[in-house]
Every structure is written in C-alpha cells, then in structure tokens.
C-alpha positions as CSV (number, residue, x, y, z in Angstrom):
1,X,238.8,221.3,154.3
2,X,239.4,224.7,156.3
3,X,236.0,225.5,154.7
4,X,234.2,222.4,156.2
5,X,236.4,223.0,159.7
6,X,234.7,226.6,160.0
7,X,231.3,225.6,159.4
8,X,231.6,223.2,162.4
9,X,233.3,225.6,164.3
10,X,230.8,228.1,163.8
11,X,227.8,225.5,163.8
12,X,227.2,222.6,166.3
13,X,230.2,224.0,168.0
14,X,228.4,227.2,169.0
15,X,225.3,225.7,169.1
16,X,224.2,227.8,172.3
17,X,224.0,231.4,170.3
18,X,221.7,228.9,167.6
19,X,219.6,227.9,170.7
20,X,219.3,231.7,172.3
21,X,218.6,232.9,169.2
22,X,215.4,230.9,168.6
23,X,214.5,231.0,172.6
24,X,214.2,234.7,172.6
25,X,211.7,234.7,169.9
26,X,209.5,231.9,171.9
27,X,209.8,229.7,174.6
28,X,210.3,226.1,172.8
29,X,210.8,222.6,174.3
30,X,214.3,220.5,173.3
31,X,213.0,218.3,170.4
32,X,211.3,222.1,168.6
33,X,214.9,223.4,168.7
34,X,216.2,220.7,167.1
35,X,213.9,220.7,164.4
36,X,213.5,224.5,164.4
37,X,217.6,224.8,164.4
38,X,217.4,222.3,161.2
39,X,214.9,224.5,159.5
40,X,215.8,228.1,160.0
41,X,220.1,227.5,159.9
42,X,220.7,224.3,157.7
43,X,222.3,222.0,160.3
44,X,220.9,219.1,162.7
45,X,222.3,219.2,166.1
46,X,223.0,215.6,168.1
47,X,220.0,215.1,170.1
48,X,221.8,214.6,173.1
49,X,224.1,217.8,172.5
50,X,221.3,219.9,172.2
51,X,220.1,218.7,175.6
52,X,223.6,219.1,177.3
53,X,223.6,222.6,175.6
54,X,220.2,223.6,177.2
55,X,221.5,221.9,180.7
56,X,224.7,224.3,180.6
57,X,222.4,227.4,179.5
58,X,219.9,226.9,182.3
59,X,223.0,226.1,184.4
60,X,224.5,229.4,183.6
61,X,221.2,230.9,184.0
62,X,221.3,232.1,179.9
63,X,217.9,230.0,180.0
64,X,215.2,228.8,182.4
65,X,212.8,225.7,182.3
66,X,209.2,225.4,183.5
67,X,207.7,222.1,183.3
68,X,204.4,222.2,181.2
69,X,202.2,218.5,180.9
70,X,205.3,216.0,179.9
71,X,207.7,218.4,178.1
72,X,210.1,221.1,179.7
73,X,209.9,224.5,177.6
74,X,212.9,226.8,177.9
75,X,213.2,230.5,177.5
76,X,215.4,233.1,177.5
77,X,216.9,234.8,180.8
78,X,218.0,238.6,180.7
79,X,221.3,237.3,181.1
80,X,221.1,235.0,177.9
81,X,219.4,237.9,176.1
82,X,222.2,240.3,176.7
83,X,225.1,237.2,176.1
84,X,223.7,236.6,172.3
85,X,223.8,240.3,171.7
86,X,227.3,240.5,172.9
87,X,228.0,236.8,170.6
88,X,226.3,239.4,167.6
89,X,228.5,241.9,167.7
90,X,231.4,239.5,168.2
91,X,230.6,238.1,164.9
92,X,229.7,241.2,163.4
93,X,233.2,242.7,164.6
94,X,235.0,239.2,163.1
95,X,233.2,240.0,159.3
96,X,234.4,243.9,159.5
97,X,237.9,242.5,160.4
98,X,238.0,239.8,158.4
99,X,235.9,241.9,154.9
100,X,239.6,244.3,155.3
C-alpha cells in the first residue's frame, strides 16, 4: 500500500513536471500529452486533469498556448524550463538522501 500511495504521489499528483518534461522537447496539443504521457512514463492522466494542469501552467506562465486550426498547442516558457530543472534536482537530491 505505501508503495501504490508513492506512485500516485509521484505520478498524476505531479503531473505538471510529466507535462514540462515532454513540452520542452516539442510543442504538443492536450490530447498528444495524454497519450504521449501514457507512452513514454506508464500512466494515463484524467483527461480533464491534464487540461486543468496545462490551465494552471499557462496560468503561472510555466507554459504558453497559441491557437493553430482547431487545437491549442502548448510549449514551454523560460520560466517552466528553469521550474522542471529545479523539480530534477529536487528529485535527484530525494534519491541521494533517500539511497544513505
């Protein structure tokens, strides 16, 4: 169970770092991450949390939107490029601390 509680926690939970992740290699539109977020990490985000995630990112301005034909595309501000390195070595700190 604690195993299953971390995965969540580290997972849909922190689905943003999952989202900048994949938006600083391209620009992609909501339904791609989902699908692309399935793919590369194992895990299917709600399809309405992802949305709310990419509203609070473009909010925060960790991501901006252009509209292009039907779908809006998001990519990756400075800001959100320099937030997901700082969530890297966060991680990165918690394994060194944790591997003791």
């Amino acid at each position: 169970m604690p195993l299953k509680r971390l995965r969540e926690l580290n997972t849909k939970e922190c689905l943003w770092a999952y989202i900048l992740n994949l938006l600083e290699k391209e620009p992609m539109h909501a339904y791609a991450l989902r699908e692309e977020i399935h793919r590369k990490f194992g895990f299917r985000p709600g399809t309405v949390t992802a949305y709310k995630v990419l509203y609070l990112l473009s909010r925060d301005g960790l991501v901006e939107k252009r509209v292009s034909g039907r779908q809006k595309v998001y990519s990756v501000t400075p800001e959100g490029s320099r937030t997901l390195k700082e969530a890297v070595s966060f991680y990165k700190d918690r394994a060194r601390v944790l591997g003791k």
